[in-house]
C-alpha positions in Angstrom: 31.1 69.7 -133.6 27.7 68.7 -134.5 25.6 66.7 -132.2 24.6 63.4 -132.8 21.0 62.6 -133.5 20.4 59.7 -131.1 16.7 59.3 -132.8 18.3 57.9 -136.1 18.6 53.8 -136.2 22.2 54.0 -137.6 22.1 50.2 -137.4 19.8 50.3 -140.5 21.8 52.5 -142.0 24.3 50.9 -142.0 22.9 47.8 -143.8 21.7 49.5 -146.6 25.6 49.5 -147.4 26.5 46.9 -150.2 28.8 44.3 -148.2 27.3 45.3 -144.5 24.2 43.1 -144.6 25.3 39.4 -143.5 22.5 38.1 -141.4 24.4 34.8 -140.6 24.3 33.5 -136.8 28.6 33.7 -136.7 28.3 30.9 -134.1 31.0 32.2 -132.1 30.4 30.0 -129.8 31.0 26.9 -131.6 34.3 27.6 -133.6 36.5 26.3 -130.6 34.2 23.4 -130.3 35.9 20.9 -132.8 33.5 18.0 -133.0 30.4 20.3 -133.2 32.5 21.9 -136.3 33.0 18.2 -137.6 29.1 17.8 -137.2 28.3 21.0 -138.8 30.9 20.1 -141.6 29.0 16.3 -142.2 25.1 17.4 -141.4 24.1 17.9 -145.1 23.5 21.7 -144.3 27.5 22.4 -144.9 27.9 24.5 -148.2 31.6 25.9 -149.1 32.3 29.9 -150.4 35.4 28.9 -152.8 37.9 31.9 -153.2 41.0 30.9 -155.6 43.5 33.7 -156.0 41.3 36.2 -153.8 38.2 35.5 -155.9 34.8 34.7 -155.6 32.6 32.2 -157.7 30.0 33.9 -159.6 27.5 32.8 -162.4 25.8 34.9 -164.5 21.4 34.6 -164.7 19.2 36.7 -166.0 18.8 38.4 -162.8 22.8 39.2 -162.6 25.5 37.2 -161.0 24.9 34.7 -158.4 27.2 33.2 -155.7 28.2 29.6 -156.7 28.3 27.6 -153.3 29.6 24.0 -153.2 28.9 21.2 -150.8 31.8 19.7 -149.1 31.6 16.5 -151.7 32.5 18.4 -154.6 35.4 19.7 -153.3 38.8 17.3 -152.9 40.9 18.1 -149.9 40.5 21.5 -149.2 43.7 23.6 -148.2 45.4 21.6 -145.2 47.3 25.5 -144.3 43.3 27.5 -144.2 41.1 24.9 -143.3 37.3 25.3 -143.8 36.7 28.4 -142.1 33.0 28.9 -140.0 31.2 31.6 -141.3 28.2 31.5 -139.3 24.6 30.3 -140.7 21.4 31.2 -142.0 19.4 28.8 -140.4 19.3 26.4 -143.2 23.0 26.4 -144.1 26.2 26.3 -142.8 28.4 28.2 -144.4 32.6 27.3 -144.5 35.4 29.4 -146.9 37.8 27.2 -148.4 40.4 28.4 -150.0 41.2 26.1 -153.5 44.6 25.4 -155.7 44.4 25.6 -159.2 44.3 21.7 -159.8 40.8 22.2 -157.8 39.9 25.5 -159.7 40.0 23.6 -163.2 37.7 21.0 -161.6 35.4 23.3 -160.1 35.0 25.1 -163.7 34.3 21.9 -164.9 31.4 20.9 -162.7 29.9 24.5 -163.2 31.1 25.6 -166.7 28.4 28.6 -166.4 30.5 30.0 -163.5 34.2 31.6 -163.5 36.0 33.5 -160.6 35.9 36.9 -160.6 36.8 40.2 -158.6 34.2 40.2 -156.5 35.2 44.3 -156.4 33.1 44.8 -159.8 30.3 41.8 -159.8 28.9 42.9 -156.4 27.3 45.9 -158.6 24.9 43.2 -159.8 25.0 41.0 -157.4 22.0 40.1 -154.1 23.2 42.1 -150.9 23.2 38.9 -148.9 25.2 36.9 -151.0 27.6 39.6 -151.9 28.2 39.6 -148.4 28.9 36.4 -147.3 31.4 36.8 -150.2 33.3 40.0 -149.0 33.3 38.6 -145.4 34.9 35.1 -146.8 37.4 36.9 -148.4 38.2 39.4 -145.8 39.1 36.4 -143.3 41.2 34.3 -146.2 43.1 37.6 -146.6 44.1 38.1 -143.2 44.6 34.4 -143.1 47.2 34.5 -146.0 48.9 37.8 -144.9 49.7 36.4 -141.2 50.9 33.3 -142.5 54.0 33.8 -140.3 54.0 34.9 -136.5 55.1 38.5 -136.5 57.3 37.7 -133.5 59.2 34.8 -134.2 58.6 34.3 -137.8 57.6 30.7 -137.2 54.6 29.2 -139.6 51.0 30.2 -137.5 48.1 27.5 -137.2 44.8 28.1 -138.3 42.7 27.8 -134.8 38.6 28.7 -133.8 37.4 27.7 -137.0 39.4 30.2 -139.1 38.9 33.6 -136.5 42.5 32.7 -134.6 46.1 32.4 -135.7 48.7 30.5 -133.4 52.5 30.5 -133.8 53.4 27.1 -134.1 56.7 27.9 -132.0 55.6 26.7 -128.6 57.9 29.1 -127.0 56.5 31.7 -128.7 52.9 30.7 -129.3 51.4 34.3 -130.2 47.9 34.4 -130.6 46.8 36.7 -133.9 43.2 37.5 -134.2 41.6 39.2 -137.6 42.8 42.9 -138.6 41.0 45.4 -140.3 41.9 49.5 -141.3 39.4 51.7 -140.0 39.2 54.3 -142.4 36.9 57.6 -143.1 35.0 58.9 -145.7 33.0 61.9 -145.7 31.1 63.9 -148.1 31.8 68.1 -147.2 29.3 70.4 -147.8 28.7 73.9 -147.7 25.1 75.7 -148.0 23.5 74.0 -151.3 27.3 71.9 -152.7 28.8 69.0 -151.8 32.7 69.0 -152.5 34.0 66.1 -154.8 37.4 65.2 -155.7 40.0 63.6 -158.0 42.6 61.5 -157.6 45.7 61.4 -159.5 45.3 57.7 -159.4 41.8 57.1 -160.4 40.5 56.7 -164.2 39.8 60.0 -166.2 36.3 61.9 -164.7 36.2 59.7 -161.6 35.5 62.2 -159.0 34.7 60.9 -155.6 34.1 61.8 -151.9 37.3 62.3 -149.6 38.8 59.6 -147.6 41.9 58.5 -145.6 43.3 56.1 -143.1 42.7 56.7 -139.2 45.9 56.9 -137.7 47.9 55.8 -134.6 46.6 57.8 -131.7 43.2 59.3 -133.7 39.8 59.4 -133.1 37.2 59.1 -136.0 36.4 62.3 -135.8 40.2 63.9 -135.9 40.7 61.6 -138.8 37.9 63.5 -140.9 39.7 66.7 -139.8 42.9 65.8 -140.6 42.2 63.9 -144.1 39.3 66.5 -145.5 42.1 69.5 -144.8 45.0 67.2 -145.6 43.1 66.7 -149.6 41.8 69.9 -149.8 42.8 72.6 -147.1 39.4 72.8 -146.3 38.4 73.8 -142.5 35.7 71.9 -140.8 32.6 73.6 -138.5 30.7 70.6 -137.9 30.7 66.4 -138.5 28.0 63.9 -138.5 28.5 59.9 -138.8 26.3 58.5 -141.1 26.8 54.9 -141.3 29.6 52.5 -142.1 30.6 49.9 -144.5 33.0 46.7 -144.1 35.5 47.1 -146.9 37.6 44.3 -147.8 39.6 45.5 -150.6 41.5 44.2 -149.0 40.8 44.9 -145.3 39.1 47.8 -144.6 35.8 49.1 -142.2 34.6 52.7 -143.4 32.9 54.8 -141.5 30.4 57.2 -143.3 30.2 61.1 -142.0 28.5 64.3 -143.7 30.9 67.3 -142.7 29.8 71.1 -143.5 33.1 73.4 -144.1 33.4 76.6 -143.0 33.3 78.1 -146.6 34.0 76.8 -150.3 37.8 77.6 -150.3 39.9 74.8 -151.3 42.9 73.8 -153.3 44.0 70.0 -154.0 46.6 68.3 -152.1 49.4 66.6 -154.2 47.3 63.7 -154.3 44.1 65.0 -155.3 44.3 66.5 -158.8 41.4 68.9 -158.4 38.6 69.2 -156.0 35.5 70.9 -157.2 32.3 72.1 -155.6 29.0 71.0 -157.0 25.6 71.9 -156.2 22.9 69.2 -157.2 22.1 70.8 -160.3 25.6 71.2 -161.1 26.3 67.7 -160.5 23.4 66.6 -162.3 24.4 68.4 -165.9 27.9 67.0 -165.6 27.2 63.4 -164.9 24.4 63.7 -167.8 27.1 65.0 -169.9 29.8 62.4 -169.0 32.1 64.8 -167.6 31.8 63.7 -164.2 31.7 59.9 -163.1 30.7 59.0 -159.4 31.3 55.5 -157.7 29.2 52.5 -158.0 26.6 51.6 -155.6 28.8 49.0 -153.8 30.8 52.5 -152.2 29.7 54.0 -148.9 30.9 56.8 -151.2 28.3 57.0 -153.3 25.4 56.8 -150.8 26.9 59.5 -149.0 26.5 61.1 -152.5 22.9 59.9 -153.5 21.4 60.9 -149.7 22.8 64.5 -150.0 21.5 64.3 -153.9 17.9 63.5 -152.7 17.8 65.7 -149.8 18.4 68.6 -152.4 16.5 68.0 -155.5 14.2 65.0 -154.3 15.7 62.9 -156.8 17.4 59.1 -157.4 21.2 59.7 -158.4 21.7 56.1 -159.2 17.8 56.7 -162.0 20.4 59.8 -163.1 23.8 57.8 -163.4 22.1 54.7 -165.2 20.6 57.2 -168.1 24.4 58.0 -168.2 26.1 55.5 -168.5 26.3 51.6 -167.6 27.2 50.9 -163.8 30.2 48.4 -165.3 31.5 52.0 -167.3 32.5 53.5 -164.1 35.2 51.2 -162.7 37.9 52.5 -159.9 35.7 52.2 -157.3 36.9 54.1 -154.0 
């Protein structure tokens, strides 16, 4: 394997990843601390992120969507199962996720008819890297919230505890304490000499062709996971890996971590759930996007900055200049 280069500042890498760029203070050290939360909650600073049905609030401006935030006043008895949960703050806000009923959705629409929930999936394309962030990480807490409604031991009802970041079984014999989950997850972008290797899904829309990725399993490092999943998709043997950066993923719960791999030559064959997988050098890839016959994820994917970094280092130019002239962003849905 590769070694790393410890000269590369992989923390800003990282944040140039839609969804990876919260600057909120998380004030971990305040969520057990129930009358600071109280204060925080009646200081004037409190705004609420408002997810119904797993989505966000959104309004569209001339400069895209925007996150709708409410204050605590506009908002009638937030859920007494996933009370206000603590974000963090900016330094001039604090920000809470409530989750709201539909009785509260229709009155929500009503004080902002210019804004409607959406899948925050799809309007984070056009959408500030803060706010789209505050968003995903919002959601990704009221997801686990929801799925661990019930202890995993006992099956007795959790509580909500630490501002939203703890889960206790209400069964005081059991009393199991549940903390957030995520799936680590790879995704890599192969190359070999002047091609990068792309493939299709059997799921995915027609011409979606993508970088490879899988789940990190029981017992696996990071690094065996890009082994296993790259020859797993497309039989293709491994000389060297390189993480890149990484990207929190909540659709629904997921942190992806970002590595180039070079393969030790350009056989491959598609596993029975890739379709095809194709090699591509830049100008390759170039003609068939121009052409439609190739569509490559969004901007909000790891995948596709993995794909626009190897596309600059080769022909010096902006993939996302090349997939615009192609094509609308909103056009190539399925994101990976």
């Amino acid at each position: 394997m590769s070694q790393p280069d410890l000269s590369i500042d992989r923390i800003t890498l990282s944040r140039r990843n839609v969804f990876a760029s919260v600057r909120l203070d998380r004030l971990a050290e305040y969520r057990d601390d129930k009358a600071w939360v109280a204060r925080a909650l009646g200081s004037g600073k409190a705004c609420f992120v408002p997810l119904w049905r797993n989505r966000s609030l959104l309004a569209d401006t001339a400069d895209g969507q925007v996150a709708v935030y409410l204050r605590p006043g506009e908002l009638e008895l937030p859920d007494s199962i996933q009370p206000p949960t603590l974000l963090g703050s900016d330094g001039k806000r604090y920000f809470f996720a409530v989750s709201i009923n539909d009785i509260q959705h229709e009155r929500v629409l009503g004080q902002y008819p210019e804004a409607q929930f959406v899948d925050l999936r799809l309007a984070s394309v056009n959408m500030d890297t803060k706010h789209a962030a505050v968003l995903a990480y919002a959601k990704a807490l009221h997801y686990w919230q929801y799925r661990h409604a019930f202890c995993g031991i006992c099956g007795n009802l959790n509580r909500v505890e630490s501002s939203g970041h703890k889960l206790v079984c209400s069964n005081e014999d059991c009393g199991r304490q549940s903390f957030p989950r995520i799936d680590p997850a790879i995704i890599v972008l192969v190359t070999q000499g002047d091609a990068c290797l792309l493939g299709h899904n059997a799921s995915w829309p027609a011409k979606r062709f993508s970088t490879l990725a899988g789940f990190v399993e029981p017992g696996e490092s990071l690094e065996d996971a890009v082994v296993r999943e790259v020859f797993e998709e497309s039989r293709v043997r491994l000389k060297g890996i390189r993480y890149v950066s990484s990207q929190p993923w909540p659709f629904p719960a997921s942190a992806m971590c970002g590595f180039f791999a070079e393969a030790d030559s350009r056989e491959c064959s598609p596993s029975d759930e890739m379709e095809e997988v194709r090699w591509f050098t830049a100008s390759q890839l170039k003609n068939a996007v121009s052409k439609d016959e190739v569509r490559l994820p969004p901007p909000v994917s790891i995948a596709y900055q993995l794909i626009a970094d190897w596309y600059h280092q080769q022909c010096k130019e902006d993939l996302g200049i090349l997939i615009t002239q192609a094509g609308s962003w909103l056009s190539h849905k399925g994101l990976k």
